[in-house]
Backbone bond lengths (Angstrom), bond angles and torsions (degrees), N, CA, C in turn:
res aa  C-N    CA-C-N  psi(-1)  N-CA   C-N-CA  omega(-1)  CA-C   N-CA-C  phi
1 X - - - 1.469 - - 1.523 109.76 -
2 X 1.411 117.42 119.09 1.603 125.76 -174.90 1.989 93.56 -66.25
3 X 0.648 113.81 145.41 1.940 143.21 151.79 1.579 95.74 -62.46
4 X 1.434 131.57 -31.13 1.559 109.62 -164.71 1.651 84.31 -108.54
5 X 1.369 115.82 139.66 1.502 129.63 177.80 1.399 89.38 -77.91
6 X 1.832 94.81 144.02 1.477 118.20 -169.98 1.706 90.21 -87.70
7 X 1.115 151.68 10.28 1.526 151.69 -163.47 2.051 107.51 -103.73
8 X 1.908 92.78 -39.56 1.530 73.94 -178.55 1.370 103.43 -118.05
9 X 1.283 101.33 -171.53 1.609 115.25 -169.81 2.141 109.67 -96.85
10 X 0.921 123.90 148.43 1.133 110.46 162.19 1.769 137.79 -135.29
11 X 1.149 122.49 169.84 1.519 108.13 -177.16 1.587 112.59 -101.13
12 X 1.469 116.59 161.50 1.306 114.55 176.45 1.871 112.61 -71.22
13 X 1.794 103.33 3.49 1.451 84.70 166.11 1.457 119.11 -103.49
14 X 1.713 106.08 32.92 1.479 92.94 -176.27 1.370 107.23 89.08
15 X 1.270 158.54 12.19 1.689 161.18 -160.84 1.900 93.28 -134.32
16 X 1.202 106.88 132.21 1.462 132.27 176.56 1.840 96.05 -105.17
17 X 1.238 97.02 153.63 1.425 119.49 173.93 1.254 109.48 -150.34
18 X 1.465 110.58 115.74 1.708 124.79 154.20 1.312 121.16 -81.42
19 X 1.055 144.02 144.63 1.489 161.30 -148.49 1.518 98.40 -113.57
20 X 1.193 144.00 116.11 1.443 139.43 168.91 1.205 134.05 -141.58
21 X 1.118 156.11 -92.36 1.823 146.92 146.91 1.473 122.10 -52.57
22 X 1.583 140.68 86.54 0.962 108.47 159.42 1.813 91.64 95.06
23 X 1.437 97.17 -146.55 1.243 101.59 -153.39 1.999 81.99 -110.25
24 X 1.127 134.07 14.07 1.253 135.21 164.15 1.555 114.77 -65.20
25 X 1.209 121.53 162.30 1.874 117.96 -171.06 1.945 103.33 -159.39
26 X 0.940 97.69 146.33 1.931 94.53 168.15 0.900 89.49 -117.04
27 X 1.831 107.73 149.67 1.257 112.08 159.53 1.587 110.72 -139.86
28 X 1.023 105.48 138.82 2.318 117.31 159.88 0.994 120.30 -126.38
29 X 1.288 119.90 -164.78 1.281 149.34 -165.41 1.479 107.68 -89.24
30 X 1.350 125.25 129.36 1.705 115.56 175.54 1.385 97.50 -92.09
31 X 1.893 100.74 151.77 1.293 122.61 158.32 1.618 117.57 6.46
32 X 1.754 88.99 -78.69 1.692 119.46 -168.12 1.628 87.97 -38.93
33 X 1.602 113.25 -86.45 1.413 125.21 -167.64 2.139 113.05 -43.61
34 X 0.719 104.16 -67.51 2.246 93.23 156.76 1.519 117.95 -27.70
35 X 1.206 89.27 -43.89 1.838 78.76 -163.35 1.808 111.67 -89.96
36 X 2.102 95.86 -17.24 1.734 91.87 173.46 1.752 99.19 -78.36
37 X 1.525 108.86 -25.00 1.672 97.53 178.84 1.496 115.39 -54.31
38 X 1.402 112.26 -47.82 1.281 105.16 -160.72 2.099 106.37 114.22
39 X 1.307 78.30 -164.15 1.801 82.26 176.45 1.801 110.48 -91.63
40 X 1.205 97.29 121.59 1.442 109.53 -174.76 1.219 119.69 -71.47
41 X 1.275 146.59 137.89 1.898 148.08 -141.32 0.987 88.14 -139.55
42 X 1.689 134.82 -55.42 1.487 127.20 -130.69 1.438 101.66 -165.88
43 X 1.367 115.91 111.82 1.814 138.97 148.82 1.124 105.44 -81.99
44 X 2.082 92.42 133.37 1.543 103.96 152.23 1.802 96.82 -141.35
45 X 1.152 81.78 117.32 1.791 86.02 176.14 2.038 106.83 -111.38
46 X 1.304 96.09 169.33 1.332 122.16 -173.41 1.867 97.62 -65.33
47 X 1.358 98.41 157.93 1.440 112.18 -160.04 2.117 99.17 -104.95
48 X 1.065 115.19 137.14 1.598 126.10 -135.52 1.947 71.95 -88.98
49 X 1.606 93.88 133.18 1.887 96.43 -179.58 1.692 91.26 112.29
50 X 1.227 125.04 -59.96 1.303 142.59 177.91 1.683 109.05 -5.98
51 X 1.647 149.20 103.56 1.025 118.63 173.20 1.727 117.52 -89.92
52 X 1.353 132.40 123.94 1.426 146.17 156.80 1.362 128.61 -55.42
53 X 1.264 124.90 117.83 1.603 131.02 154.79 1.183 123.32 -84.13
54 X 1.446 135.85 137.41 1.399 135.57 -162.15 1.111 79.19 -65.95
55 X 1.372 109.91 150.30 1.260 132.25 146.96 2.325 102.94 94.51
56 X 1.006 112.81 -10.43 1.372 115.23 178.92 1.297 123.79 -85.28
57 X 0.996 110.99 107.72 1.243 114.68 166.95 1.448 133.02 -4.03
58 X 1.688 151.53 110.25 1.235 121.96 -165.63 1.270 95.16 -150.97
59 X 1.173 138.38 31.48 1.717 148.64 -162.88 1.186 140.93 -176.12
60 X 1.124 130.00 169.65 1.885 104.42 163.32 1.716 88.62 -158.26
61 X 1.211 103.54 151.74 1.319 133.31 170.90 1.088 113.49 -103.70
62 X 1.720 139.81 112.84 1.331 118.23 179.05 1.726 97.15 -111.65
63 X 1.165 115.13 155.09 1.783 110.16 -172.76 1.403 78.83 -142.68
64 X 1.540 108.54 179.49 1.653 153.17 -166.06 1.827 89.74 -65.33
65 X 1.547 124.44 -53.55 1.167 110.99 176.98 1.557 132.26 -114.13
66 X 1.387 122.00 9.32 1.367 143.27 170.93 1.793 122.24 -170.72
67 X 1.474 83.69 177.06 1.404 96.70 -160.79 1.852 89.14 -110.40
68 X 1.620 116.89 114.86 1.359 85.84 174.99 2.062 102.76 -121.23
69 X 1.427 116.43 178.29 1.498 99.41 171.18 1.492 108.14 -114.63
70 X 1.203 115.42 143.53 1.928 140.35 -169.29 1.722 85.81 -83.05
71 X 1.326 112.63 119.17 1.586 127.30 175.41 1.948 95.92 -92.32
72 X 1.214 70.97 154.87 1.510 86.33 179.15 2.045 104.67 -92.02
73 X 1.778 111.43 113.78 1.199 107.34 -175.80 1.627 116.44 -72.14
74 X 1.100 115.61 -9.61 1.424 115.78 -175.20 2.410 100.63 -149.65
75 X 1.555 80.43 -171.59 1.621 67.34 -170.75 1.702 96.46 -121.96
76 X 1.457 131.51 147.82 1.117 114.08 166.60 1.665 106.13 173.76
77 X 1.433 132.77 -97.73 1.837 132.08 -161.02 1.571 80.93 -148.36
78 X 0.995 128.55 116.78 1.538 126.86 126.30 1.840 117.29 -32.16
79 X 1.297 114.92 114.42 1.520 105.47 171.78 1.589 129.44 -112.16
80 X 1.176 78.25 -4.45 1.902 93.28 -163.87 1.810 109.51 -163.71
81 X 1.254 115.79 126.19 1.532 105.61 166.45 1.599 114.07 -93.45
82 X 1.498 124.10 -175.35 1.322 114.13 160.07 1.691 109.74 -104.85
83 X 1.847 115.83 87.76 1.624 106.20 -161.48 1.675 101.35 -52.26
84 X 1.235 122.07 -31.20 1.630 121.20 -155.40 1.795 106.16 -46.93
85 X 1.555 103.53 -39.68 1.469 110.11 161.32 1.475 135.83 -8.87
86 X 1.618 100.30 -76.20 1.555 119.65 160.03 1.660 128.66 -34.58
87 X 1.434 94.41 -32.24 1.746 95.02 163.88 1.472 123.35 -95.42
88 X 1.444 89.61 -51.34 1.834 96.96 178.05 1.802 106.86 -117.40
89 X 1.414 103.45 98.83 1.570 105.43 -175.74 1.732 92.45 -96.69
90 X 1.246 117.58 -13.17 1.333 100.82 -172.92 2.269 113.82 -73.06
91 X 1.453 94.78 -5.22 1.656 97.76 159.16 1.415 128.69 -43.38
92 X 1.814 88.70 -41.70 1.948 84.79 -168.92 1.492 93.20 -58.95
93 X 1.279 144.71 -44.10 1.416 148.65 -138.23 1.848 90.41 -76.35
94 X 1.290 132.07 -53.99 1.500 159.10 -121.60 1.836 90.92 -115.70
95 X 1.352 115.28 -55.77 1.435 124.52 -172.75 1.514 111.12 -110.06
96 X 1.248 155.31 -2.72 1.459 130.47 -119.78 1.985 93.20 -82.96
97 X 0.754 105.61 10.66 1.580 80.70 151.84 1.364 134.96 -140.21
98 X 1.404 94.09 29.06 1.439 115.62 172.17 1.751 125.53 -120.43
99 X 1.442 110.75 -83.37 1.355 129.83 178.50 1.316 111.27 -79.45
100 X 1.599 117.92 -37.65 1.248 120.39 153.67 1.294 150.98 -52.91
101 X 1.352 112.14 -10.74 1.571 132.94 -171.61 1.971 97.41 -47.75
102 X 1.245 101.18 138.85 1.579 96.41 164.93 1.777 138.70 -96.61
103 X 1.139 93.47 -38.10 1.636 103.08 154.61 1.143 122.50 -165.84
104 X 1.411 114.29 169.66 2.028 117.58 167.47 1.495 112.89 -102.01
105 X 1.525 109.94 169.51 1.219 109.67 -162.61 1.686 101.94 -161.07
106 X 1.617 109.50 112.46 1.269 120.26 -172.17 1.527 98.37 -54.71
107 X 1.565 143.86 108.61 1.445 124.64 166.16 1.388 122.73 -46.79
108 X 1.269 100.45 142.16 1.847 92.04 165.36 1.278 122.14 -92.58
109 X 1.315 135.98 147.59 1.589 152.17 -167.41 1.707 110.24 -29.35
110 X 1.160 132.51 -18.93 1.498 144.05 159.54 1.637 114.33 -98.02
111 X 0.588 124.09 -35.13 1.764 134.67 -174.76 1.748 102.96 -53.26
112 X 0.915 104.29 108.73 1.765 105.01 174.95 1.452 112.79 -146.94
113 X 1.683 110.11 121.77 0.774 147.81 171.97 2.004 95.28 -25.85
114 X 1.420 127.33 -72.51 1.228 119.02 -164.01 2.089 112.39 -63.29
115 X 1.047 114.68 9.51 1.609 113.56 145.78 1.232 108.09 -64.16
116 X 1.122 144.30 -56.12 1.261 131.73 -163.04 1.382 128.62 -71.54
117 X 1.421 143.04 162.05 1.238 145.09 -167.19 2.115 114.84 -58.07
118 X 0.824 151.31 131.95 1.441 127.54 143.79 1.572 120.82 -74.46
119 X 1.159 120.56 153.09 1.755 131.35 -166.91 1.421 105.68 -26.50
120 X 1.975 117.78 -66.20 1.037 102.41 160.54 1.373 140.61 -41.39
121 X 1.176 132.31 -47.42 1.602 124.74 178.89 1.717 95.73 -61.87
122 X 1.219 102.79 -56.63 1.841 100.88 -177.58 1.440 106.50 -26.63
123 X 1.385 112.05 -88.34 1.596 129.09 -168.35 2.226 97.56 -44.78
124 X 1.438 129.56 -31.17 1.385 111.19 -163.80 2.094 74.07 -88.23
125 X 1.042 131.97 -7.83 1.606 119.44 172.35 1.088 115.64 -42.55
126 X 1.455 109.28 -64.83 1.901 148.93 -148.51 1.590 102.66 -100.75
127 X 1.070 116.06 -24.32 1.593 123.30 165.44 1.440 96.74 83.42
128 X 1.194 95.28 61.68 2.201 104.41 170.91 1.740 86.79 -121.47
C-alpha cells in the first residue's frame, strides 16, 4: 500500500492536489515532504484573492530544522486558506492529507491538473 493516495495528483516539489468543485483544487504538502521537514512550528500561506504561477513560491513552512517554501502546483486565484493552521501547524506533520491541507486555488483556464505526477510516478520520484 503506497503512503501517497491514488485520488490526487502531485508535483515534483512535493505539493498534492485534490480535485473538487468545478475547476476549484486543494492543495498540501505530501507525507514524503513532512517527514523530510521534520516537526512543523510555523505556517505562512498565501493571502485568499492572491494570484499563483505554477511553480512560485506562495508559503513557507518553518519546522524544528528548516525553513522551506510551498510552490504553487498549478497556476490560478487563491480562494480559501486552511486558518486552523496558525494554531496547530503541527497537523500537516499528523494529517497532511487531510486536516492539514494548506490551501485551494481557483485554476486558471490552462492549469490542468493531468501535468502533474499520479502516486505512482510520485512514490518512483522519492524512491518508494
Amino acid at each position: 500500500m503506497s503512503r501517497f493516495p491514488e485520488d490526487l495528483r502531485y508535483s515534483s516539489d512535493h505539493e498534492w492536489v485534490r480535485e473538487g468543485n468545478g475547476n476549484t483544487v486543494r492543495v498540501g504538502i505530501t507525507d514524503y515532504a513532512a517527514e523530510q521537514l521534520g516537526d512543523i512550528v510555523y505556517v505562512s500561506l498565501p493571502t485568499v484573492g492572491e494570484e499563483v504561477a505554477a511553480g512560485d513560491a506562495c508559503g513557507e513552512l518553518e519546522s524544528t530544522k528548516s525553513v522551506s517554501d510551498v510552490l504553487s502546483p498549478l497556476t490560478g486565484v487563491v480562494t480559501s486558506v486552511n486558518e486552523a493552521l496558525s494554531d496547530t501547524p503541527e497537523v500537516i506533520n499528523s494529517d497532511p492529507y487531510g486536516d492539514g491541507w494548506l490551501y485551494e486555488l481557483e485554476m486558471s483556464g490552462d492549469a490542468d491538473t493531468d501535468d502533474l505526477l499520479d502516486a505512482d510516478a510520485y512514490a518512483d520520484l522519492v524512491g518508494e
